[in-house]
C-alpha positions in Angstrom: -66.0 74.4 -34.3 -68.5 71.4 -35.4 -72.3 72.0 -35.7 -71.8 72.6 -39.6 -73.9 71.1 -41.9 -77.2 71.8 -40.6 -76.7 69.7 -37.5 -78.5 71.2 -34.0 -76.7 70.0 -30.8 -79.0 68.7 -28.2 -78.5 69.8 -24.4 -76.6 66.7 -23.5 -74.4 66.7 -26.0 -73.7 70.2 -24.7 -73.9 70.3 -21.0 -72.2 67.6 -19.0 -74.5 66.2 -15.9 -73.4 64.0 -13.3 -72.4 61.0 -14.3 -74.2 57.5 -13.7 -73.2 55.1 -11.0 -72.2 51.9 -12.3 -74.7 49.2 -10.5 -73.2 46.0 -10.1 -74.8 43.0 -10.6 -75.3 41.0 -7.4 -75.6 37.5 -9.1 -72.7 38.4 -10.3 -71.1 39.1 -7.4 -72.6 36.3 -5.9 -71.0 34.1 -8.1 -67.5 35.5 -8.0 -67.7 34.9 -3.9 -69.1 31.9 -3.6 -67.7 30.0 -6.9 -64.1 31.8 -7.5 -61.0 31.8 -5.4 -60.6 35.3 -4.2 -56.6 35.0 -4.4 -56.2 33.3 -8.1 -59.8 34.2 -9.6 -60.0 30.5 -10.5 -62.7 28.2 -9.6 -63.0 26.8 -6.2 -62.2 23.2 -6.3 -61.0 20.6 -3.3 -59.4 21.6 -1.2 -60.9 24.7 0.2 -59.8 26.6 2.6 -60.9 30.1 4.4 -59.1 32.8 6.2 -59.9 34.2 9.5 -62.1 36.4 8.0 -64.3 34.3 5.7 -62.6 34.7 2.5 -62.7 31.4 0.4 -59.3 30.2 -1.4 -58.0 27.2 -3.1 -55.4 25.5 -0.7 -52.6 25.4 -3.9 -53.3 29.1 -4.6 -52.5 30.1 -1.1 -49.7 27.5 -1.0 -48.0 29.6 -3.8 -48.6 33.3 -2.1 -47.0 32.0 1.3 -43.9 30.6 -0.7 -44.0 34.2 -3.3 -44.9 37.4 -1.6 -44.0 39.8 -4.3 -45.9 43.1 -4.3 -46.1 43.1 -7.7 -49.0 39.5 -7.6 -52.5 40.4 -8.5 -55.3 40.3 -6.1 -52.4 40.2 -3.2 -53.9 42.5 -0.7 -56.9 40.0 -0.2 -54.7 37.0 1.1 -51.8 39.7 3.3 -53.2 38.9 6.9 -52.6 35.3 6.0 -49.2 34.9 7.4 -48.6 30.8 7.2 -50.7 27.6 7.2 -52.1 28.3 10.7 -54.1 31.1 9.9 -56.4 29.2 7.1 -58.7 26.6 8.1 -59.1 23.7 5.2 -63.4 23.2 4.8 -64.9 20.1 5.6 -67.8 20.5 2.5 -71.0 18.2 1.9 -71.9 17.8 -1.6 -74.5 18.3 -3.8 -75.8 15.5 -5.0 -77.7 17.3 -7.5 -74.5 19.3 -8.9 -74.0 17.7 -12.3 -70.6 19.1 -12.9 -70.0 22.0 -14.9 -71.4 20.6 -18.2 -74.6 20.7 -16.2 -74.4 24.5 -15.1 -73.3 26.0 -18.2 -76.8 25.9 -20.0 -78.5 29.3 -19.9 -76.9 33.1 -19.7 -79.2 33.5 -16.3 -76.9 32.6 -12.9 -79.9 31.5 -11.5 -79.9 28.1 -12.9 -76.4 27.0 -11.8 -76.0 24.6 -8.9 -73.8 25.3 -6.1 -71.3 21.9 -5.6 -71.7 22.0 -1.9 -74.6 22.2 0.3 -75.5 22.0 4.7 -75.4 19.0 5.7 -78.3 19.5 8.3 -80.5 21.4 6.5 -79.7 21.1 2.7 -79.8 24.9 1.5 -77.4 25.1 -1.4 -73.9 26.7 -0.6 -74.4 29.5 -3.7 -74.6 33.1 -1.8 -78.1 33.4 -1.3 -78.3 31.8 2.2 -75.4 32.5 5.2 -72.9 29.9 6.3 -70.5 29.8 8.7 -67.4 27.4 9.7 -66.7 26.1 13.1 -62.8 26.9 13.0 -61.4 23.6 15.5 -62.7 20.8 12.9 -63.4 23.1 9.7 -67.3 22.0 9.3 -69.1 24.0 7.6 -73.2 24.7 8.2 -76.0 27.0 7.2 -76.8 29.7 9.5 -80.5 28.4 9.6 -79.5 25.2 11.2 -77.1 26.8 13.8 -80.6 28.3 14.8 -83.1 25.5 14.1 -80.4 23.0 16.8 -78.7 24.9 19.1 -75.7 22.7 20.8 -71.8 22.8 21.8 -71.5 19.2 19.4 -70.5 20.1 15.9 -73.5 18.3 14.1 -70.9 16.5 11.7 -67.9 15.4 13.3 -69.2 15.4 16.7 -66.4 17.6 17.9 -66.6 20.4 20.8 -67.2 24.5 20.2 -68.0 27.5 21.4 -69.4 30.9 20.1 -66.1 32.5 19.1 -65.5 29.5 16.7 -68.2 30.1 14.2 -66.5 32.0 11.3 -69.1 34.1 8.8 -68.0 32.7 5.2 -68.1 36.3 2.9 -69.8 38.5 5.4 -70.6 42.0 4.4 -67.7 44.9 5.3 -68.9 45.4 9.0 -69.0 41.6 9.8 -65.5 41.3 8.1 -64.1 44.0 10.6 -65.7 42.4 13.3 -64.0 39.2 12.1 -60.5 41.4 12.1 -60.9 42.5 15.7 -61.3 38.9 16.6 -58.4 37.9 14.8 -56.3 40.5 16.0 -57.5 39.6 19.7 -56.6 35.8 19.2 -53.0 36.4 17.9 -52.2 39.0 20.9 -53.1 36.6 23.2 -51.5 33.8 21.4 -48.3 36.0 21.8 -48.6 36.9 25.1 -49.2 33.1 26.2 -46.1 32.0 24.4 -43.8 34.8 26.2 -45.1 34.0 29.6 -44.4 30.1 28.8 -40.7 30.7 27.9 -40.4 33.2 30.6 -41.6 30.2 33.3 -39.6 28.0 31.8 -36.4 30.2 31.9 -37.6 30.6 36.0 -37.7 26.6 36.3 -34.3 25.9 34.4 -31.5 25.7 37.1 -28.6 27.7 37.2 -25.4 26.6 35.8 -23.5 24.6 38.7 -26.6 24.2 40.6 -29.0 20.6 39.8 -32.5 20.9 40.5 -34.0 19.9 44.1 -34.5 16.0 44.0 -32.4 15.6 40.8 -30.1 12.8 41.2 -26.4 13.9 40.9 -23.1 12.2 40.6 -22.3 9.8 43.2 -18.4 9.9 43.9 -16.8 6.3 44.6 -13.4 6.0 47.1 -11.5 2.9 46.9 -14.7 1.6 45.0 -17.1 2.2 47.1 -20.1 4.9 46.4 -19.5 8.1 49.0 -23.2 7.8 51.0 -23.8 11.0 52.4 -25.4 10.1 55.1 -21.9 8.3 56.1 -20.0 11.6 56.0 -21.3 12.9 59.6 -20.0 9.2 61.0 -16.9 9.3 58.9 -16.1 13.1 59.6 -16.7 12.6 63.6 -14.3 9.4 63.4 -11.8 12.0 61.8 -12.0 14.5 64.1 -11.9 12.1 67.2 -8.6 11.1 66.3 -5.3 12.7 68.1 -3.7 15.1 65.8 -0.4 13.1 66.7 -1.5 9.9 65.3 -2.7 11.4 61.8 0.1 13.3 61.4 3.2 10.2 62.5 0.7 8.5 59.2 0.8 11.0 57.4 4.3 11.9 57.8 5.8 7.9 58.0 3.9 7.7 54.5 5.6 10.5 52.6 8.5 9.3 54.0 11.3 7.5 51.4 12.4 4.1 52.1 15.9 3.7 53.2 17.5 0.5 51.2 21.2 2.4 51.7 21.7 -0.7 55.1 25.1 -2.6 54.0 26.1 -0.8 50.9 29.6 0.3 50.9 30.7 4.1 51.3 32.0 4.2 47.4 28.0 3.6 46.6 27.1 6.0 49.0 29.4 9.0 48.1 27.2 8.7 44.2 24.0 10.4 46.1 24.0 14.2 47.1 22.6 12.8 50.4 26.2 11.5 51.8 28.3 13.9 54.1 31.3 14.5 51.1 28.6 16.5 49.3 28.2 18.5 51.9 29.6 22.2 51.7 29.8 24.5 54.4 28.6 28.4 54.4 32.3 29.1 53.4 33.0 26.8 50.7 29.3 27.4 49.0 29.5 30.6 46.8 26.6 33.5 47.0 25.7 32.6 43.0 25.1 29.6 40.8 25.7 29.0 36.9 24.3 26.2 35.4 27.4 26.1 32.9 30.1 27.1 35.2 33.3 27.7 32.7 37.0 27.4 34.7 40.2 29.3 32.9 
């Protein structure tokens, strides 16, 4: 049963109490943001790129996701809203000029003394955690939250380029900012959606039927007797038509389907080879009520 020996159990050893939370080390934490991809757990190296919701990845880590999605890769639920390359956003990042590699940030066992690689290009606070920064997601810029405040314009302070309020993405926000960031998201790609239904349905409305050319649309021009057939000629042309006895057009007509007679001083031996002359000529009586087209005589 143990205790044997002379040994006296102490209450502790005894009773269990509640266990002890594990605190985690925010440095720590800090560093595993701001310096490690969050799909691969490598470190972040160019080029960078960040998700609708702030989350920093290398671009060939998320690259290899989009082309493998098997439930079975590690760290896979951080990187499944990502759906292709339009919904990551490739950093534009200012270095540090006084990052001196990683030879540089390996010296000490404190996290305090590393150097982040990038920094703001407005204000200069080092891109390691401890200060916020956002991205502008049209040109991918990426600034410290202090100089959003300190110069507040629509001109991206970098590139020059246009934005509004919605286009400033929080880079590793806490878990109510990154919901917020969701909602957005989810807002953006309903309305994406809905714009590209109504556009194909518009331009199913503006197609013309099948038969049927648009208004204005050239269409084929038919030629008589080479010449093009002018519409505006057919009112003209029809009234001509119509203003003609019906005696006339049809002696024209008639005279033209009319065969030539060439049969003027042939002799009546010639004539008797055509069904037209009179010995080919039956009466009712002679002419029987049926035909064969082999007709056999016994």
């Amino acid at each position: 049963m143990g205790c044997d020996g002379g040994t006296i159990p102490k209450r502790h050893e005894l009773v269990k109490g509640p266990k002890k939370v594990e605190k985690i080390d925010k440095n720590a934490e800090l560093v595993a943001r701001w310096y490690y991809c969050t799909l691969s757990q490598e470190k972040l190296k160019k080029p960078i790129v960040s998700c609708e919701l702030g989350r920093l990845y290398n671009k060939d880590a998320v690259i290899e996701f989009l082309l493998d999605k098997s439930p079975d890769k590690p760290h896979g639920d951080s990187a499944g809203h990502i759906k292709s390359m339009k919904n990551i956003i490739e950093l534009n990042l200012s270095d540090n000029p006084a990052w001196m590699g990683d030879k540089g940030n390996t010296k000490g066992d404190t996290y305090d003394e590393q150097r982040a690689q990038f920094i703001c290009p407005v204000v200069g606070l080092e891109m390691n955690g401890k200060h916020r920064f956002s991205v502008l997601r049209r040109c991918g810029c990426v600034f410290s939250e202090r100089a959003l405040k300190m110069i507040k314009t629509d001109v991206c302070h970098k590139c020059g380029g246009g934005f509004q309020a919605d286009d400033l993405i929080l880079l590793n926000g806490d878990k109510d900012e990154v919901e917020e960031l969701r909602k957005k998201m989810e807002d953006r790609r309903l309305k994406a959606k809905v714009e590209k239904k109504s556009k194909k349905s518009k331009a199913v409305e503006s197609a013309p039927s099948n038969g049927e050319t648009a208004e204005g649309a050239p269409g084929p021009s038919k030629t008589i007797d080479g010449k093009k057939d002018d519409p505006k000629d057919k009112g003209s042309s029809g009234s001509s038509e119509e203003s003609k006895p019906s005696g006339i057009g049809s002696t024209s007509s008639n005279s033209a389907t009319k065969r030539p007679n060439h049969d003027h001083g042939k002799s009546e031996a010639y004539k008797s080879l055509f069904t037209s002359h009179s010995s080919a000529k039956r009466t009712k009586e002679q002419s029987s009520n049926w035909i064969t087209h082999t007709p056999y005589h016994f």
